[in-house]
N, C-alpha and C positions, 0 to 999 in steps of 0.2 A: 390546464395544469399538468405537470409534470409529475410520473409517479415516484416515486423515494422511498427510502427507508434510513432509518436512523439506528447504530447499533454504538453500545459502547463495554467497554469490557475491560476487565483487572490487566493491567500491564504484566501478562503471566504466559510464559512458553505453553503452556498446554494450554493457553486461547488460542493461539493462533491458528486449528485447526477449524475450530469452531468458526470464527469469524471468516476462514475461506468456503468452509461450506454454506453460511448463513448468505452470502455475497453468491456464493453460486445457484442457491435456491431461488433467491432474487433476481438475479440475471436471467434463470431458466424461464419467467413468467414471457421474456421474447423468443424464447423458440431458437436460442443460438446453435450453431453447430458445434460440435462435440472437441473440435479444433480452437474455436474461441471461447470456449468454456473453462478449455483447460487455460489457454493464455491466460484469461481473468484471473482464476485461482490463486493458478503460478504469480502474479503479481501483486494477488491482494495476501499472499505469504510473505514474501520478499519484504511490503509494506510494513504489515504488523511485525514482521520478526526483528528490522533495521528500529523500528517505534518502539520494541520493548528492551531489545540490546542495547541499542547505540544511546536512543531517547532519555531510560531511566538510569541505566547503567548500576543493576540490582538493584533499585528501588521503587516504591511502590508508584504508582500512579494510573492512568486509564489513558485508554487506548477510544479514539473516535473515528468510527466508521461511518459515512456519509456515500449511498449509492443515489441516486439520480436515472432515472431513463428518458430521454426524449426525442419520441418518435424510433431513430434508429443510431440514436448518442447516447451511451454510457458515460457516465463520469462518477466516478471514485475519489474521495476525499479522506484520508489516513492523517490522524492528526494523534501527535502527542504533545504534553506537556511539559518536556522535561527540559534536560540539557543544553537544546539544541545544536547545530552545527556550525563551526566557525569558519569551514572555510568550503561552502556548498560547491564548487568549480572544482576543489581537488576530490570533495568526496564521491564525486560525478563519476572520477577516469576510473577506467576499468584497470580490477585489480587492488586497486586502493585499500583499505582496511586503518580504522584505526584500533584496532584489537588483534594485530597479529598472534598476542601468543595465544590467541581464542581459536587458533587456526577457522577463522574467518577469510571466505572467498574472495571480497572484495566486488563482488559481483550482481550485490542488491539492484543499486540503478539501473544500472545495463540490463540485466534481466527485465526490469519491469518495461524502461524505454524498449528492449526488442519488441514483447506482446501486448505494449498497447500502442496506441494513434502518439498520444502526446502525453506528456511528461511537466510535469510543474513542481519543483520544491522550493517551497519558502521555509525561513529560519530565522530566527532569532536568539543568542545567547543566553542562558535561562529562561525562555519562554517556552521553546520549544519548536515543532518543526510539521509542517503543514503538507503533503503531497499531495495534488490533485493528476489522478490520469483519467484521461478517455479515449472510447475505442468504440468507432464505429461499426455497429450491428450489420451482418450483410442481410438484405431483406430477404423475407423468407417467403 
């Protein structure tokens, strides 16, 4: 069996620190390099911040953090509830934003697809919006 942890947390800007460090605590049980540490982080930020911005869009909800290890695969699962996304291919392209005058980067995906292996978003129109990434552990 596979180890894991299960986290979930108020759809609230001041989680989202929380949830990168609780994810990086949990990652450190492999002994990652200090380079793929920060990647994870960096992208389980990006995650949470697009799940409680984009997701709830000021309204309340929770935020589901799903880590997975096996052997030497990470996988990360970011789930919210909310809004979902309508059009997952345009919100993909770098740049993109749909909250310009948020002066938002546009740069959520791209960031996380650069520091992990693979990249998954599913979506649903009021359901909400699922990310699954993994990233292969270098053996230590």
């Amino acid at each position: 069996m596979n180890n894991y942890m299960r986290l979930e947390i108020p759809a609230k800007s001041t989680n989202e620190a929380f949830a990168r460090m609780a994810v990086g605590a949990f990652v450190s049980q492999t002994d990652p390099t200090i380079e793929e540490l920060s990647d994870i982080k960096t992208a389980v930020s990006e995650g949470v911040t697009n799940a409680i911005i984009h997701g709830y869009e000021n309204m309340s909800g929770v935020v589901s953090i799903v880590c997975r290890i096996d052997e030497d695969m990470l996988e990360i699962v970011i789930t919210d509830f909310g809004v979902g996304i309508e059009n997952i291919e345009k919100a993909r392209e770098p740049l993109y934003t749909s909250k310009p005058d948020e002066e938002r980067s546009g740069m959520g995906f791209t960031v996380m697809e650069t520091f992990m292996d693979d990249l998954l978003v599913e979506s649903k129109l009021s359901e909400g919006t699922k990310i699954t990434m993994r990233k292969r552990l270098k053996s230590r």
